[in-house]
N, C-alpha and C positions, 0 to 999 in steps of 0.2 A: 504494500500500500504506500503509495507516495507521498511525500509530505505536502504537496501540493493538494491533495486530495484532504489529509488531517484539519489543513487551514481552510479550505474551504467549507468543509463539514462545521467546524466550530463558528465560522463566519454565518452561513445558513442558519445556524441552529440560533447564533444568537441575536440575527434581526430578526426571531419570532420572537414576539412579547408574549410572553405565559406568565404575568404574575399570578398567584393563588387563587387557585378557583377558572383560569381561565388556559387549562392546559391542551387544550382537545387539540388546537392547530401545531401545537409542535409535538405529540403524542402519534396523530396520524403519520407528521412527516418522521418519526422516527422509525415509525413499523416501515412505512415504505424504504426507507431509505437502509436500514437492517436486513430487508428484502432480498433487496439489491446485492446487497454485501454477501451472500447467501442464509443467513439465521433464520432457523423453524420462528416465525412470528406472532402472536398473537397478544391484542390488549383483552383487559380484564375489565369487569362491571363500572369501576372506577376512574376506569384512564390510563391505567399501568401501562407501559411496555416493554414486554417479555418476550429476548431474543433468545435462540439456545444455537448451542453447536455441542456434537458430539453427545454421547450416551456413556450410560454406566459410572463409575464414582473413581476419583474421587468430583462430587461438584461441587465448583467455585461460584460464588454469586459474585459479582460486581455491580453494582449498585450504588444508583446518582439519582438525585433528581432532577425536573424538567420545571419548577416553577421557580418564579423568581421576587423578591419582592417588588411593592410600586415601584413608580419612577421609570419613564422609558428614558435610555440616553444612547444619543445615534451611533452607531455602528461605523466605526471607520481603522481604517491602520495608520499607525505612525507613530515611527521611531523604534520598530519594530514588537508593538506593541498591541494588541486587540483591544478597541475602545465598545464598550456597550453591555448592558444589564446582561447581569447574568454569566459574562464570559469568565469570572472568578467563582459564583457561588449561583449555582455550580454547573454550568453546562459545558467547562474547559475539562475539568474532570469529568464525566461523566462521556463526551466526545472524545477524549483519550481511552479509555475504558473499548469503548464501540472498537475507534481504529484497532487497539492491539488484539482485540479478541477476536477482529474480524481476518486476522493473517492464520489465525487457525483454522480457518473454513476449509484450506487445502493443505495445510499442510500436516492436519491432524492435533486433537489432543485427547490422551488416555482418560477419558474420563468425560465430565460434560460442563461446560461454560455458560455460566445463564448471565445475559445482561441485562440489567434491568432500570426501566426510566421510571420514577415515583412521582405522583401529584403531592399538592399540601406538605411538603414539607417543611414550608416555612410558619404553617399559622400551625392548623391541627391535627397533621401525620395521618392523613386518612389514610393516605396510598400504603407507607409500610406496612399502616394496623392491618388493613385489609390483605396483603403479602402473606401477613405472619399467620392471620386468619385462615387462608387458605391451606396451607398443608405444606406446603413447598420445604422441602428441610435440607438446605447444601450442606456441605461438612465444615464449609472455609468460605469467609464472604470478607471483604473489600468496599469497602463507601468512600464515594467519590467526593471528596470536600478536598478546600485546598489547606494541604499543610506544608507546601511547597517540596520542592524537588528530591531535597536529600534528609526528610522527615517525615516520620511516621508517628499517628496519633494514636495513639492507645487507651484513652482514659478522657470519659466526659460526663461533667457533673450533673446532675438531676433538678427538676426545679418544682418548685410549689408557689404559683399565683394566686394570691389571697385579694378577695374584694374586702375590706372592712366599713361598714355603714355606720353613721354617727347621727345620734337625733340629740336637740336638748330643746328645753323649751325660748321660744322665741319672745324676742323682747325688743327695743327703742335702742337705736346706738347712741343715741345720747345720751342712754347712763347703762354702760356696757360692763360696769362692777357689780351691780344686779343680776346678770343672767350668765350663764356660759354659753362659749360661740364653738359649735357644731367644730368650725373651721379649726381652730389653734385649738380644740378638743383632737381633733384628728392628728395633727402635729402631732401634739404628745403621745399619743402611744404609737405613730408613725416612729418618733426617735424611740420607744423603748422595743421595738421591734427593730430596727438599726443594729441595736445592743444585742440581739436574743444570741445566746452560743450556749453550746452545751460539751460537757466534759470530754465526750469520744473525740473532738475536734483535733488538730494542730494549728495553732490558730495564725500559728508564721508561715503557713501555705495556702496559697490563694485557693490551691485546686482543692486541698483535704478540710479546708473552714467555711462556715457559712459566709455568703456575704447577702446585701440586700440592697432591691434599688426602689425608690418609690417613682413608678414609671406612670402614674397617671392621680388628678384627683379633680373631683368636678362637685361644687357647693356654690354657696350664696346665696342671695335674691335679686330682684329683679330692682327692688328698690334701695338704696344706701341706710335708708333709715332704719331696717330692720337686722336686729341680728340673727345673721347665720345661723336655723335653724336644723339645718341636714347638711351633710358633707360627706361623699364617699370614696377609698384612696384604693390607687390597685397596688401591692406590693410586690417583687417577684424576690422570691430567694433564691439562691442556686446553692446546693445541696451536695456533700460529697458523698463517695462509697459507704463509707463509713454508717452514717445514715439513712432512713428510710423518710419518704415523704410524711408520713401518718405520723413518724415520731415527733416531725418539725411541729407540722399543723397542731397537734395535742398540745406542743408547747406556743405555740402562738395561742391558742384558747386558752392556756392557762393564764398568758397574758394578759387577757380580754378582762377573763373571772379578775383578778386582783386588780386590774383598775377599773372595775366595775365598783369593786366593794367599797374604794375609795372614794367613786364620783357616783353614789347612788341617784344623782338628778339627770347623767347622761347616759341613753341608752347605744350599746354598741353589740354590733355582730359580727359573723362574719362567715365567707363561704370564700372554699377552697375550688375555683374556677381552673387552673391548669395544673396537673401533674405530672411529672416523669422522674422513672430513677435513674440512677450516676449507675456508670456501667464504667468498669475498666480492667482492660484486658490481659491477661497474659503472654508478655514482651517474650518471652520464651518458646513460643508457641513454632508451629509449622511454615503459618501463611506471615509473619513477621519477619520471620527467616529468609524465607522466600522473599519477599519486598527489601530488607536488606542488602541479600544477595544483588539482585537488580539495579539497586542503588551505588552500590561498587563496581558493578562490570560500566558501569553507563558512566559515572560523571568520576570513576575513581576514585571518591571521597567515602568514609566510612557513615551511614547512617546515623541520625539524631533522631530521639525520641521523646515527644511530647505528652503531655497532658494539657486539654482545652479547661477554659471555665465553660466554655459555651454546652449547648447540649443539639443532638442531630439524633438521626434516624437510627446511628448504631445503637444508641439506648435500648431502643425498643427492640431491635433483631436480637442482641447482643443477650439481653436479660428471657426475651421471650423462649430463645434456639440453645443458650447455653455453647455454642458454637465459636472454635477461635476466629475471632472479628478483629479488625483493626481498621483503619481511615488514611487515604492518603489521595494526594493529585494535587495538580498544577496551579499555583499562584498564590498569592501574598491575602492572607485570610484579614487582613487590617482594610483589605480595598469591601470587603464582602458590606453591602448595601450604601454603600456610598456612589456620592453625585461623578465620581473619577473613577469606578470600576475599570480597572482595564488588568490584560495580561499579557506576558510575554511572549511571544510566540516561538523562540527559541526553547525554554521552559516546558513548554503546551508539547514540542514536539520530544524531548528530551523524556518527559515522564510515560509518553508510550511505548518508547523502548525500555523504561522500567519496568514496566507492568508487562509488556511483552516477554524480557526474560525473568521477572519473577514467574509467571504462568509457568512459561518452560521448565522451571527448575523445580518448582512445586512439587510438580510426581515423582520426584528423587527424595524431596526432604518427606515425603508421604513413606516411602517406600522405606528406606533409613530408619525414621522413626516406627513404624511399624515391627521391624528385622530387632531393632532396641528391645520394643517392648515386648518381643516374645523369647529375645534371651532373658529379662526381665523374670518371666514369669517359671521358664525353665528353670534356674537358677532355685527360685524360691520355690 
């Protein structure tokens, strides 16, 4: 497959605007264009698209999505660079995925190669839930996010979105020491949720301690003269391994409860609107190896390994399959929803030959490790 052909697939794919919810025009053209490349093709109820090549095990999943968030920004090259939504997070990985898996169509691979495009992955993960729902079970999967070239992700935190609602009784701002205000009511236990940590923590690591952002709040009136009787703030926490969502949330209730008891005239609630757990993988594994490997033959530099604060679709495949996962592909994850998205195109073409001979190498570190673990067992 010519590099000519990689950049133009990425260029294609990414003046289709799919942000969330609106995937079905780059979903069709990915089955066709998978078609083409020769992959068994078919989408699912959702929008997925599911290439295969080759039968029998061991199978690899690779796995990107296809939505992107708002914001269209035009598509152009320069300076050797791909300008436009989505070409970083994530349709550059996800089109490097396609190219190298698409060079096995003739030339063989022991086992079976699933590619796979996901909707929602930016707002609420239909597409993997509905994935993992289905049955589909590889031994070894790949998600296509950028953690650039010569770095592998391994580990990404969990999070819990909390609405908290604020009532007090309403009163005249002109004498604002008479009443409590809904608003600077929310503040305050906005900061003591800031504060919330708990002992399993490390609290000198971004990735293993909680942290908190208050990402939305909407109160007031309509008139100046009254005080602030309702105020509602959205908080997101991001959550380590270490951790379970339910244990966070109990302790934000508990929260609730003890400044409740203190401000018995303010009424406050709350509901737990997003969840996900922190999933992180074992760096020791087969298909890390394998990606390693690839990383050395290709740029000669030895592999780096990451942990995200952020959280992605591995979560979900990761905790659901129990399966060795790990993240990796093309471009600087700091450009991911911003107005300057762009990526490299040297980069873009450099990680398909990663992914190329990781694949290759893969049925050897399968094979190996298998031959291990049945001396392993002899032994014992």
């Amino acid at each position: 497959m010519s590099n000519d052909y990689a950049v133009d697939l990425l260029t294609r794919m990414t003046k289709i605007y799919s942000p969330s919810g609106n995937e079905e025009k780059i979903s069709l053209f990915l089955a066709d264009e998978m078609t083409k490349l020769g992959f068994i093709v078919h989408r699912d109820e959702v929008g997925n698209v599911i290439g295969e090549i080759g039968e029998g095990s061991p199978v690899v999943l690779l796995c990107g999505h296809m939505d992107t968030v708002e914001g269209k920004i035009p598509v152009r090259v320069e300076d050797g660079q791909l300008y436009g939504r989505g070409s970083v997070d994530a349709k550059g990985p996800l089109a490097a995925m396609i190219v190298a898996a698409s060079t096995f169509v003739k030339n063989g691979f022991p086992g079976k190669i699933l590619v796979v495009g996901v909707v929602d992955e930016e707002k609420g993960g239909t597409g993997i839930q509905h994935f993992v729902e289905e049955g589909i079970q590889p031994d070894y999967a790949i998600f296509g996010e950028p953690s650039g070239l010569e770095k592998i992700v391994f580990g990404y935190k969990g999070i819990v979105t909390v609405k908290v609602s604020v009532k007090t009784p309403s009163g005249h701002s002109a004498a604002p020491w008479l009443f409590d205000n809904a608003i600077e009511k929310a503040m305050e236990f906005w900061r003591q949720i800031n504060k919330l940590h708990l002992r399993e923590e490390k609290l000198k690591s971004r990735f293993y301690s909680i942290t908190s952002c208050l990402t939305g709040i909407k109160g007031g009136n309509h008139s100046a003269s009254f005080i602030p009787s309702e105020c509602e703030i959205i908080v997101q926490l991001r959550i380590p391994p270490q951790l379970t969502p339910d244990v966070v949330f109990e302790e934000v209730k508990r929260k609730i409860d003890r400044y409740k008891a203190t401000n018995p005239k303010v009424q406050v609630s709350v509901e737990m609107v997003d969840v996900a757990k922190a999933f992180e993988a074992d760096r020791r594994s087969v298909i890390v190896r394998a990606l390693a490997w690839g990383i050395r033959k290709t740029t000669l530099n030895y592999a780096s390994f990451s942990r995200k604060t952020g959280t992605g679709d591995m979560n979900v495949l990761g905790n659901a399959l129990k399966i060795p996962v790990v993240t990796y592909g093309p471009g600087d994850s700091r450009l991911d929803h911003t107005p300057n998205e762009h990526i490299d195109i040297q980069e873009y073409l450099e990680s398909i030959e990663v992914l190329k001979k990781a694949l290759h190498k893969l049925p050897d570190f399968v094979e190996k490790q298998e031959k291990r673990q049945q001396r392993d067992c002899n032994n014992n």
